[in-house]
PyMOL Python script that loads the backbone (N, CA, C, O; Angstrom):
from pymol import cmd

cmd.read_pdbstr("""\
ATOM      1  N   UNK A   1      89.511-113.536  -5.771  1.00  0.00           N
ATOM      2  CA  UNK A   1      89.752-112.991  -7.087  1.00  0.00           C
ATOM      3  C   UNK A   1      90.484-114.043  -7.917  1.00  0.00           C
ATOM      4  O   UNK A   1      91.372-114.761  -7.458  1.00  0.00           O
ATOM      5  N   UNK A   2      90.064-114.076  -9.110  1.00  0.00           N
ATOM      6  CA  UNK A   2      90.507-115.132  -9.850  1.00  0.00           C
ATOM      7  C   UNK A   2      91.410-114.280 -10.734  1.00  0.00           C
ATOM      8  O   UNK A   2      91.675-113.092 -10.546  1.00  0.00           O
ATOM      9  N   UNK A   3      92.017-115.365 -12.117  1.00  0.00           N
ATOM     10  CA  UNK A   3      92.800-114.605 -13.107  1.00  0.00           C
ATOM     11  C   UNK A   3      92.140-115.066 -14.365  1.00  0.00           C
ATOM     12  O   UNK A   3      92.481-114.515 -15.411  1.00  0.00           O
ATOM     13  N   UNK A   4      91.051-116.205 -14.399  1.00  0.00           N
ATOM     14  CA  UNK A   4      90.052-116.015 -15.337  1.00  0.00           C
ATOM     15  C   UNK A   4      89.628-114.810 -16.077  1.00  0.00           C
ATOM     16  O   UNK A   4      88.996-113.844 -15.651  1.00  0.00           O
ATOM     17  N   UNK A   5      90.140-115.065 -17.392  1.00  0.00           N
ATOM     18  CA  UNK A   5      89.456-113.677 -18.210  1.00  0.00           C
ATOM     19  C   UNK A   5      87.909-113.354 -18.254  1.00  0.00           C
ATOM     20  O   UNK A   5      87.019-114.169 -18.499  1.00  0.00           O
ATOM     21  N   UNK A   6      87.754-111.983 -17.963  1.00  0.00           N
ATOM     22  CA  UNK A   6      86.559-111.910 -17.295  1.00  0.00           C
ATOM     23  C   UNK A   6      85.300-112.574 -18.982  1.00  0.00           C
ATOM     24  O   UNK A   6      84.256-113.126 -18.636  1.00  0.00           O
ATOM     25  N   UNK A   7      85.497-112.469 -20.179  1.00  0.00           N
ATOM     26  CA  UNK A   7      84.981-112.843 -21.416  1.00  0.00           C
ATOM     27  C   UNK A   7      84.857-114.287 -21.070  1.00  0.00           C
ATOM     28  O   UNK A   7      83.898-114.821 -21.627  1.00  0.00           O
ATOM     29  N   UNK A   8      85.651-115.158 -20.209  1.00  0.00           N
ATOM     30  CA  UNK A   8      85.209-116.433 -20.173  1.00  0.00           C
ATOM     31  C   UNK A   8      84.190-116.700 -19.253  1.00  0.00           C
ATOM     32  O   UNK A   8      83.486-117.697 -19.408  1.00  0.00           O
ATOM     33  N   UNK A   9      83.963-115.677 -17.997  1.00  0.00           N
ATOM     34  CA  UNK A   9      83.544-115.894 -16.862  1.00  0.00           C
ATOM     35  C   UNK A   9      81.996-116.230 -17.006  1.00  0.00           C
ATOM     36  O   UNK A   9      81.349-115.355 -17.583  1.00  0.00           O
ATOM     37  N   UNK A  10      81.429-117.139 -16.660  1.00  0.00           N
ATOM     38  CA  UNK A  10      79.878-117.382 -16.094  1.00  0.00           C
ATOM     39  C   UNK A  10      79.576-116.174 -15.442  1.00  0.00           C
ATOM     40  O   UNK A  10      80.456-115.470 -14.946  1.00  0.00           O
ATOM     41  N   UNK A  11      77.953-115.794 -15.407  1.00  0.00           N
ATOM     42  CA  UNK A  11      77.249-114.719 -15.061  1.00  0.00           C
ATOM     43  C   UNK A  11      77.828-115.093 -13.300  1.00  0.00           C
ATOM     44  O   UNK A  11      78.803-114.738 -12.637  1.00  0.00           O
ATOM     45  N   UNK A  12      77.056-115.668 -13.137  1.00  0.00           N
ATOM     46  CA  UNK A  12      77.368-116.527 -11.910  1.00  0.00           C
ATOM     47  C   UNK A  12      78.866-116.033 -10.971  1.00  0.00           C
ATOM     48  O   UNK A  12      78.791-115.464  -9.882  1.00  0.00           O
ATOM     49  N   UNK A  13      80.092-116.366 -11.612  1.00  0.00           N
ATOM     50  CA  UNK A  13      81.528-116.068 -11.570  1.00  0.00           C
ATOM     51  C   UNK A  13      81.772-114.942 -11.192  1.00  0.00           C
ATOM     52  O   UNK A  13      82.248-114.540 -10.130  1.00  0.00           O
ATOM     53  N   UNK A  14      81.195-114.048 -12.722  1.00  0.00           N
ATOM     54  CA  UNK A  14      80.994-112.429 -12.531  1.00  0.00           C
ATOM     55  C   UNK A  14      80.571-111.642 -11.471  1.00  0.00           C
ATOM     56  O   UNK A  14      81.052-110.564 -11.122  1.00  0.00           O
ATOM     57  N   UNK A  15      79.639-112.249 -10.977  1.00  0.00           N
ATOM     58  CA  UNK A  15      78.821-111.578 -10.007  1.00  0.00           C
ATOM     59  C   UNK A  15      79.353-111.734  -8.701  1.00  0.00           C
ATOM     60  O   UNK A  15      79.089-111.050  -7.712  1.00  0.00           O
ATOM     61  N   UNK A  16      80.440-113.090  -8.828  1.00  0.00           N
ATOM     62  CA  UNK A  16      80.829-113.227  -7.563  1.00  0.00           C
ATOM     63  C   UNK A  16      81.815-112.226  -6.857  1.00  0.00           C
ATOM     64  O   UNK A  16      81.695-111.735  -5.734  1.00  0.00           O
ATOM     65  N   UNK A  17      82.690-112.063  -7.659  1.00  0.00           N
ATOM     66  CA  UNK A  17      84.061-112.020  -7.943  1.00  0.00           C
ATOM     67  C   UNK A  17      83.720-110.053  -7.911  1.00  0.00           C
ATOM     68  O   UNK A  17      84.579-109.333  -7.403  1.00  0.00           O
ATOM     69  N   UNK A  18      82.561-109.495  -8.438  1.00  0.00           N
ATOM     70  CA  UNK A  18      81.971-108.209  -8.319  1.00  0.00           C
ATOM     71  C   UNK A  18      81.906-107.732  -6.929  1.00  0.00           C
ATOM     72  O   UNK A  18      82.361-106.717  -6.403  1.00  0.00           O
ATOM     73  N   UNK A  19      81.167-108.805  -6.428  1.00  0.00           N
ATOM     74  CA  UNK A  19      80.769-108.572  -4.829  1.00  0.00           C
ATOM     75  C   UNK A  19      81.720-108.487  -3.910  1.00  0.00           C
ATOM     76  O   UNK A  19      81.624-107.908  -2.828  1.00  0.00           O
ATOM     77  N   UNK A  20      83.229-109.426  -4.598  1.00  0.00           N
ATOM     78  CA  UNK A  20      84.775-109.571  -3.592  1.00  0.00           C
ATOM     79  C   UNK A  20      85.072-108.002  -3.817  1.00  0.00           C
ATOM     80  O   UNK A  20      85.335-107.068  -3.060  1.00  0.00           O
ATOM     81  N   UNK A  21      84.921-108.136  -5.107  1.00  0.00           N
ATOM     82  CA  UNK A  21      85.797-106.428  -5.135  1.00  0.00           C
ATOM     83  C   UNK A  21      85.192-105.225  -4.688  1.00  0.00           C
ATOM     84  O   UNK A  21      85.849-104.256  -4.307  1.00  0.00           O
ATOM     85  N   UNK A  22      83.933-105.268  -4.727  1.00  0.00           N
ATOM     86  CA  UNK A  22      83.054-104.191  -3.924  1.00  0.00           C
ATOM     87  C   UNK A  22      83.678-104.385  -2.576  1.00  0.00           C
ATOM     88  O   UNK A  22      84.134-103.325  -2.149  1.00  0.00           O
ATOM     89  N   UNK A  23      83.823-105.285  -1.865  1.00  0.00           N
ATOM     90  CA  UNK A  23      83.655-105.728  -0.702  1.00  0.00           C
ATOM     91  C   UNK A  23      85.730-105.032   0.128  1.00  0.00           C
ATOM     92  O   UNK A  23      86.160-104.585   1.191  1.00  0.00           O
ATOM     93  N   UNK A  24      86.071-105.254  -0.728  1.00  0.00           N
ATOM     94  CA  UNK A  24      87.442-105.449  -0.791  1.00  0.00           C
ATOM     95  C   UNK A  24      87.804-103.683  -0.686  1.00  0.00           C
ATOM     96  O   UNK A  24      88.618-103.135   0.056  1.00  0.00           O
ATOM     97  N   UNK A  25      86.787-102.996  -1.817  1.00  0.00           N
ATOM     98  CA  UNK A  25      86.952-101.746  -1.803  1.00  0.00           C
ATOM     99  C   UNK A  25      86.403-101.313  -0.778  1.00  0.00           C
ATOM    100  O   UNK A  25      87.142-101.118   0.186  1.00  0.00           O
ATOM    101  N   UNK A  26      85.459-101.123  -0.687  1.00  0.00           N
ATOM    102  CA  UNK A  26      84.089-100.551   0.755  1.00  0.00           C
ATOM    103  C   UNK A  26      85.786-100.647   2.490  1.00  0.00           C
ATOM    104  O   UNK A  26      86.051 -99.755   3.296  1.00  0.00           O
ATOM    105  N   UNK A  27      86.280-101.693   2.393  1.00  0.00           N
ATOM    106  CA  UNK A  27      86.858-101.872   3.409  1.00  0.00           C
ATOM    107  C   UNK A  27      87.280-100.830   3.674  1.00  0.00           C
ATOM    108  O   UNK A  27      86.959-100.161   4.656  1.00  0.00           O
ATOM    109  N   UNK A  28      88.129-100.517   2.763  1.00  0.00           N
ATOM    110  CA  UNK A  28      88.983 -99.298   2.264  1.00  0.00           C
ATOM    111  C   UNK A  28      90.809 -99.138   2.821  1.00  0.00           C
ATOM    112  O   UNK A  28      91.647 -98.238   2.876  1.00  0.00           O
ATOM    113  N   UNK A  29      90.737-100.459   3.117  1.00  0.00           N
ATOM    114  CA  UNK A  29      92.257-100.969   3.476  1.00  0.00           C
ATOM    115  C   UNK A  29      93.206-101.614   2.104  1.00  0.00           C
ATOM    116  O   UNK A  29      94.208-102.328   2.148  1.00  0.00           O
ATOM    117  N   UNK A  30      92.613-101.171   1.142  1.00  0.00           N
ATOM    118  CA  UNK A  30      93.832-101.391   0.003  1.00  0.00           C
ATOM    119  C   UNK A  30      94.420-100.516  -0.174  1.00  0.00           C
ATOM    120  O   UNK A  30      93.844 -99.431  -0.086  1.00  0.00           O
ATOM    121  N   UNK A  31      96.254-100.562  -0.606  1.00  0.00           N
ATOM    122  CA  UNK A  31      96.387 -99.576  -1.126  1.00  0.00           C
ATOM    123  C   UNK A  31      95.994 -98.688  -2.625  1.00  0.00           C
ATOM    124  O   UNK A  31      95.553 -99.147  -3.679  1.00  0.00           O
ATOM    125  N   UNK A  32      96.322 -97.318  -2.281  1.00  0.00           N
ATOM    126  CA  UNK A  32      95.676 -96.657  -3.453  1.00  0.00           C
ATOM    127  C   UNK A  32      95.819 -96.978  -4.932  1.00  0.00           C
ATOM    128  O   UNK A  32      94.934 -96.481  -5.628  1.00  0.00           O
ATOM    129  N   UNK A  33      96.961 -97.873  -5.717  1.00  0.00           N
ATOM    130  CA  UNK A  33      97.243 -98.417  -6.732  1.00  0.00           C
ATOM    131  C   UNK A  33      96.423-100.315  -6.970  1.00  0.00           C
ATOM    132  O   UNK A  33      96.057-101.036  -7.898  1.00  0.00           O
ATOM    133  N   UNK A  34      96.495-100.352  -5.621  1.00  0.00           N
ATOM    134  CA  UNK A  34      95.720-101.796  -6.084  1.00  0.00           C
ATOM    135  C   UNK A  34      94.660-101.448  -6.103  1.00  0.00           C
ATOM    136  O   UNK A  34      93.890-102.169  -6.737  1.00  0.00           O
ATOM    137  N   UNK A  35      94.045-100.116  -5.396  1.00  0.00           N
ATOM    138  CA  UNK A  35      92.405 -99.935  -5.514  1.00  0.00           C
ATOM    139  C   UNK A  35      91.939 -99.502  -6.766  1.00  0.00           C
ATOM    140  O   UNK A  35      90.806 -99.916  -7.012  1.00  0.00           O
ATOM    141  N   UNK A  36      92.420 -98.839  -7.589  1.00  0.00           N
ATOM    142  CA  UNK A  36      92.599 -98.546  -9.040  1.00  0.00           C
ATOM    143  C   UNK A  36      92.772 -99.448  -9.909  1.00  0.00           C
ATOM    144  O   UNK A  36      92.554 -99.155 -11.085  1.00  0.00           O
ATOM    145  N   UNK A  37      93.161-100.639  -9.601  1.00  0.00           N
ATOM    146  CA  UNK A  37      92.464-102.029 -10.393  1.00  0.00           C
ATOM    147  C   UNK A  37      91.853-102.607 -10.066  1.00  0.00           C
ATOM    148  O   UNK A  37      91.298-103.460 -10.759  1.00  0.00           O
ATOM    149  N   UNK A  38      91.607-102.386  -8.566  1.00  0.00           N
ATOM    150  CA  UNK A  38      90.756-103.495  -8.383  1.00  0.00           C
ATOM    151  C   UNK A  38      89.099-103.099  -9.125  1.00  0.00           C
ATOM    152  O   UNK A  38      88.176-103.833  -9.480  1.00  0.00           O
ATOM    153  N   UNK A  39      89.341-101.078  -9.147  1.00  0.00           N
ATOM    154  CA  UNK A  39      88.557-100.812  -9.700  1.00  0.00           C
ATOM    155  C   UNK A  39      88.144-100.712 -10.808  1.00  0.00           C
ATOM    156  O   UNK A  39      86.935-100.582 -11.000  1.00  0.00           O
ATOM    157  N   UNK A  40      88.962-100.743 -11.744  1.00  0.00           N
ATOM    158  CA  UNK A  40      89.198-101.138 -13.461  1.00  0.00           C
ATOM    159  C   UNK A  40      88.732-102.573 -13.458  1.00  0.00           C
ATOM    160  O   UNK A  40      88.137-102.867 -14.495  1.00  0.00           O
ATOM    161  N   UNK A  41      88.840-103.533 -12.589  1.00  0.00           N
ATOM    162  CA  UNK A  41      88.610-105.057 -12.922  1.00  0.00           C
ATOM    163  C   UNK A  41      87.198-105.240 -12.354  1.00  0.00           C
ATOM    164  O   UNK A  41      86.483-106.195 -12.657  1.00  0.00           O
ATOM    165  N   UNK A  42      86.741-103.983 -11.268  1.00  0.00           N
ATOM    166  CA  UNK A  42      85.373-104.026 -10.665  1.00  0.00           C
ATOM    167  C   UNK A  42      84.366-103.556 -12.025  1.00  0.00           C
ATOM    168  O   UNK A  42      83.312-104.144 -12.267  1.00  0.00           O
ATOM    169  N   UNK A  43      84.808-102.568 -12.736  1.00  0.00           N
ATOM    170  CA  UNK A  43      84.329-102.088 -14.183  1.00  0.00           C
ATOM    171  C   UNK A  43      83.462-102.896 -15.279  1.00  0.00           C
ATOM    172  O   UNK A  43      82.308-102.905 -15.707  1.00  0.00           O
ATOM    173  N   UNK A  44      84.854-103.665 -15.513  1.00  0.00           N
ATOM    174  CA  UNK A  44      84.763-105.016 -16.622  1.00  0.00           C
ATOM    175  C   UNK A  44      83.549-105.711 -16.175  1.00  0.00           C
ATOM    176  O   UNK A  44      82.477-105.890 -16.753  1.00  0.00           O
ATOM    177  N   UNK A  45      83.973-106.070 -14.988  1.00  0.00           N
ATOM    178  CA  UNK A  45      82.979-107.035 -14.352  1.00  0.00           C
ATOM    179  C   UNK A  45      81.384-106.738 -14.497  1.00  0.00           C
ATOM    180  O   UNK A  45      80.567-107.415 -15.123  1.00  0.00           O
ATOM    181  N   UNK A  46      81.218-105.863 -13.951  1.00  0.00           N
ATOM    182  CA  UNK A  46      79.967-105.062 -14.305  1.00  0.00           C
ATOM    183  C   UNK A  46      79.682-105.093 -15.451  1.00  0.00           C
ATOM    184  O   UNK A  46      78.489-105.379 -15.550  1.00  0.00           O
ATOM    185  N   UNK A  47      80.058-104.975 -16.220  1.00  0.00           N
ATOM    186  CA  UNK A  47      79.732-104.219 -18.047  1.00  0.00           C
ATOM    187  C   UNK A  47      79.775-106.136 -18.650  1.00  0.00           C
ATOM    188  O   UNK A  47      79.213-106.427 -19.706  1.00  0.00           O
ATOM    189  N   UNK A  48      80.408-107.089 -17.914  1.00  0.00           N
ATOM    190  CA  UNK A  48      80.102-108.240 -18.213  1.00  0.00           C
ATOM    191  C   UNK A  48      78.715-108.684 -17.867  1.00  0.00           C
ATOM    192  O   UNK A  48      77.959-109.055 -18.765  1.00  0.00           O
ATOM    193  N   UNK A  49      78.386-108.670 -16.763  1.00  0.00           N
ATOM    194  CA  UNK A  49      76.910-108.854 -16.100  1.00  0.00           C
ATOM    195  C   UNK A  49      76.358-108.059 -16.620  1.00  0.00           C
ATOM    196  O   UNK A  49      75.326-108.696 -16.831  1.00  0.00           O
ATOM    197  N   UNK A  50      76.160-107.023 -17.076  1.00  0.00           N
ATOM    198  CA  UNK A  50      75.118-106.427 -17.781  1.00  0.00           C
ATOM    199  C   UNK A  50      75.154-106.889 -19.037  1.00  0.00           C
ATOM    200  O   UNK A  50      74.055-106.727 -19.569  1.00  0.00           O
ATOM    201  N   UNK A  51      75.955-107.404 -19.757  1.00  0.00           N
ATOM    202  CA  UNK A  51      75.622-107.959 -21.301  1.00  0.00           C
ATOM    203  C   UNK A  51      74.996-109.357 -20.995  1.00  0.00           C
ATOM    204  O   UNK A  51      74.116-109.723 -21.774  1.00  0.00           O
ATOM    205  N   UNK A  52      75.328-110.180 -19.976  1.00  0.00           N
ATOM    206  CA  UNK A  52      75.001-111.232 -19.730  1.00  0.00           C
ATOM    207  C   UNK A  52      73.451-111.080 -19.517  1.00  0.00           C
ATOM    208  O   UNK A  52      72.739-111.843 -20.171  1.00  0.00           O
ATOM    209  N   UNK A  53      73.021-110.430 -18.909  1.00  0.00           N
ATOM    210  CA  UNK A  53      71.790-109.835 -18.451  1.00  0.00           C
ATOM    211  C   UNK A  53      70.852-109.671 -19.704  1.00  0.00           C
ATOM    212  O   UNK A  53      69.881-110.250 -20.191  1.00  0.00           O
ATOM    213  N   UNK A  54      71.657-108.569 -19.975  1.00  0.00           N
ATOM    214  CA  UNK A  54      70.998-108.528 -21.557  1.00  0.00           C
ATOM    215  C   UNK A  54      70.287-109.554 -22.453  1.00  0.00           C
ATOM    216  O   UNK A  54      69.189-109.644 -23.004  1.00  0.00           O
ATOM    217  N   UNK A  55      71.672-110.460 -22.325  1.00  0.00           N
ATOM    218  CA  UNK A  55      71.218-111.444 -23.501  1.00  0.00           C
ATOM    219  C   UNK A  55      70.431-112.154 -23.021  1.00  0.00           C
ATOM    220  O   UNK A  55      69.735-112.581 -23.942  1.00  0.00           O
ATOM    221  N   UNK A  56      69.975-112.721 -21.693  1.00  0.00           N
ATOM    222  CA  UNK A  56      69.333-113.663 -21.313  1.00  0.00           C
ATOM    223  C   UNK A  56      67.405-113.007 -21.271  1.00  0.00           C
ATOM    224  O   UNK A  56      66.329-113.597 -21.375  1.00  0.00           O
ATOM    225  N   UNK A  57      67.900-111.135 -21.009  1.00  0.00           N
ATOM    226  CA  UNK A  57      66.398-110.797 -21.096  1.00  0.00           C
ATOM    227  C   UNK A  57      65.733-110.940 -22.845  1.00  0.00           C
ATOM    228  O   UNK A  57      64.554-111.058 -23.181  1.00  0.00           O
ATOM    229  N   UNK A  58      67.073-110.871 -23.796  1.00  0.00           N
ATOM    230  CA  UNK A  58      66.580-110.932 -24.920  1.00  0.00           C
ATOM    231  C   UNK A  58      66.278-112.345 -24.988  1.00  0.00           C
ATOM    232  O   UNK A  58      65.295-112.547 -25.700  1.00  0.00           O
ATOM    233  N   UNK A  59      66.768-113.357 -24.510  1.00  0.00           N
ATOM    234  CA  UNK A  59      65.921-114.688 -25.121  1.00  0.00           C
ATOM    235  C   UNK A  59      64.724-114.762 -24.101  1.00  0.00           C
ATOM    236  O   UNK A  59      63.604-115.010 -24.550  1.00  0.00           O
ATOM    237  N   UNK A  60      64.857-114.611 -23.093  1.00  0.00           N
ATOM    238  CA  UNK A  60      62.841-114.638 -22.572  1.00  0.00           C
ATOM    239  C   UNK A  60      62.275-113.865 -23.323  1.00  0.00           C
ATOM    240  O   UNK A  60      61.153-114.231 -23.672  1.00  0.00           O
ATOM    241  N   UNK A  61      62.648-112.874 -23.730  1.00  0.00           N
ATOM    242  CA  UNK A  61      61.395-112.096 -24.502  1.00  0.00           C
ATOM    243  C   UNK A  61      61.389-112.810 -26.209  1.00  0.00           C
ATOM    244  O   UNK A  61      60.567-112.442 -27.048  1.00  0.00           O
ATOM    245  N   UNK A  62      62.167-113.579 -26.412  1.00  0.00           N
ATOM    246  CA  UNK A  62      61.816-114.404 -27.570  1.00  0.00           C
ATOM    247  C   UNK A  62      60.798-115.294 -27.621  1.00  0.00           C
ATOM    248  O   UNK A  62      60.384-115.721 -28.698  1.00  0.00           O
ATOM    249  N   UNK A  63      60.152-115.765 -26.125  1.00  0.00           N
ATOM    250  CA  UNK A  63      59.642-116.917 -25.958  1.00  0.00           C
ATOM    251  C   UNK A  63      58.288-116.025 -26.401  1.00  0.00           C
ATOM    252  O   UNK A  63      58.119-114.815 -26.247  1.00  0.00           O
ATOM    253  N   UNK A  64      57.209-117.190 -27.113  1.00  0.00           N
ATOM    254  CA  UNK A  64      56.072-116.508 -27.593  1.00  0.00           C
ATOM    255  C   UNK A  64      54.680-117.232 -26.580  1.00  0.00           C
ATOM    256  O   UNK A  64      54.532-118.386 -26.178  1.00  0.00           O
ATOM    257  N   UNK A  65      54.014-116.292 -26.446  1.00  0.00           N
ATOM    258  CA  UNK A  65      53.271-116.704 -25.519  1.00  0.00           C
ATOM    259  C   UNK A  65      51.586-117.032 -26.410  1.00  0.00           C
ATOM    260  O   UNK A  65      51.282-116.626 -27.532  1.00  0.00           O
ATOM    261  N   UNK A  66      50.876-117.733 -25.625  1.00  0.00           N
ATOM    262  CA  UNK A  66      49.512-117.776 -26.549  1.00  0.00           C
ATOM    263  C   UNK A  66      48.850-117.029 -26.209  1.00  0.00           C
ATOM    264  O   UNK A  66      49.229-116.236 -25.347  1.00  0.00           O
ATOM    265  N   UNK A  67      47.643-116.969 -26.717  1.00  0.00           N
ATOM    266  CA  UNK A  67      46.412-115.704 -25.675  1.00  0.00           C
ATOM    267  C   UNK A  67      46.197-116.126 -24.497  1.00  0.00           C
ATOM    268  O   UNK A  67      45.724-115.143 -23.926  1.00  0.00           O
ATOM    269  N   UNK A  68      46.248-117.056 -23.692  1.00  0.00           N
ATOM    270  CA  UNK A  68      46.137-117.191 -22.798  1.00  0.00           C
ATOM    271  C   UNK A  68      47.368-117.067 -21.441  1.00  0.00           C
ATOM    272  O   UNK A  68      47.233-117.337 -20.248  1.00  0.00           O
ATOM    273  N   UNK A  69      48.278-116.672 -22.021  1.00  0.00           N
ATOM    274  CA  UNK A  69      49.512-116.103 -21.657  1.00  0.00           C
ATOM    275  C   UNK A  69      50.522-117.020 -21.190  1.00  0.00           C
ATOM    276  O   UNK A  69      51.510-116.883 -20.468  1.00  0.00           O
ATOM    277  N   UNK A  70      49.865-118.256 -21.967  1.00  0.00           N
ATOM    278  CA  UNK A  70      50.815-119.652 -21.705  1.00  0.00           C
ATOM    279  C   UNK A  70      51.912-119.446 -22.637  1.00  0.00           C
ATOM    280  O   UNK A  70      51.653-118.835 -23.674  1.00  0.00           O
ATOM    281  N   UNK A  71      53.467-119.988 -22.367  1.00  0.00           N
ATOM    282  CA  UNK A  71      54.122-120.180 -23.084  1.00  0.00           C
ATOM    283  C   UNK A  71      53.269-121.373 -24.608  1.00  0.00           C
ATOM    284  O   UNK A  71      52.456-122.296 -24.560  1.00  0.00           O
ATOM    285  N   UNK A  72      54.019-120.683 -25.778  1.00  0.00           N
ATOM    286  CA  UNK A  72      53.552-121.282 -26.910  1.00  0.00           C
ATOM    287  C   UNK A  72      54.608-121.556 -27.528  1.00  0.00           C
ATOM    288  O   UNK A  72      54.617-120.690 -28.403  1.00  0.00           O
ATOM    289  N   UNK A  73      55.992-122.507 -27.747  1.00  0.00           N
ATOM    290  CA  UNK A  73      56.766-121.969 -28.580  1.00  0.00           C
ATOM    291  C   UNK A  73      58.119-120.658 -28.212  1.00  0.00           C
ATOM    292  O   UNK A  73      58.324-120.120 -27.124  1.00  0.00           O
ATOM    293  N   UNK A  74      58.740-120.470 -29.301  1.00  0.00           N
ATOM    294  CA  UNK A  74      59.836-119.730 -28.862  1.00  0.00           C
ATOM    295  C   UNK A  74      60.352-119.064 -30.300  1.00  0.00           C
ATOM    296  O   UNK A  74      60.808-119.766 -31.203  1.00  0.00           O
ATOM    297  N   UNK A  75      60.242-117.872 -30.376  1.00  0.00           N
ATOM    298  CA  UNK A  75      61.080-116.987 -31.747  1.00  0.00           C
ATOM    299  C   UNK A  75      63.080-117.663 -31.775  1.00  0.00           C
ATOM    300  O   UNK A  75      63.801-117.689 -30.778  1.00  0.00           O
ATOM    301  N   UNK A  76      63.340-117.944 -32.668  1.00  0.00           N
ATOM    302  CA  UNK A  76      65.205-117.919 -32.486  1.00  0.00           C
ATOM    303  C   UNK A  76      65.577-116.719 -32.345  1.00  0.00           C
ATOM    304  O   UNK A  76      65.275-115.749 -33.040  1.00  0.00           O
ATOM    305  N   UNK A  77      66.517-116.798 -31.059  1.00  0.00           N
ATOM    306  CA  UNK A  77      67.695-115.971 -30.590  1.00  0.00           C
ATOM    307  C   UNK A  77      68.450-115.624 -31.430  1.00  0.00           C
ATOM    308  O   UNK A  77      69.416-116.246 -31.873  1.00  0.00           O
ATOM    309  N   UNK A  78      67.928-114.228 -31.816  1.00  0.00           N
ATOM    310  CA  UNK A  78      69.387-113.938 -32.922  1.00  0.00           C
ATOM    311  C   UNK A  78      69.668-111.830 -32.110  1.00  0.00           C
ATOM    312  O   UNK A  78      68.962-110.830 -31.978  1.00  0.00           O
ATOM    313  N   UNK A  79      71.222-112.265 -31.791  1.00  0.00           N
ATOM    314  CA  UNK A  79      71.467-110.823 -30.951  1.00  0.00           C
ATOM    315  C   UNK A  79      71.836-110.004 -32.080  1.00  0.00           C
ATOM    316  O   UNK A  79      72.114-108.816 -31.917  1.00  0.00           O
TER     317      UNK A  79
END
""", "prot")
cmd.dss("prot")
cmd.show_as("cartoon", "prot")
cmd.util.cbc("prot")
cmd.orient("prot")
């Protein structure tokens, strides 16, 4: 677990750091106050990877394809 704000974190980071705290929880050897952030910080995390997600499905679907279903080009990314 880092102290990186999760707004700075790489998708990458996010996802990691998701999987510690799943992992951390599932054990079920924390106590009940650290598990309550760890689950508030398991939250964030999530709701980070899903915007991250987001944005990256919105720029593939910017990319314009030809009739032949080759990439052609690319629309600008605007969220």
């Amino acid at each position: 677990m880092t102290d990186t704000p999760i707004d700075e974190m790489t998708f990458e980071a996010a996802l990691a750091e998701l999987e510690q705290v799943v992992t951390r929880l599932e054990r079920g050897d924390v106590p009940l106050e650290d598990s309550i952030t760890l689950y508030e910080r398991g939250a964030k995390l999530k709701a980070h990877c899903e915007a991250r997600l987001q944005a990256a499905q919105m720029r593939v679907e910017a990319i314009r394809l030809a009739e032949d279903g080759s990439p052609n080009g690319s629309e600008p990314f605007s969220p």
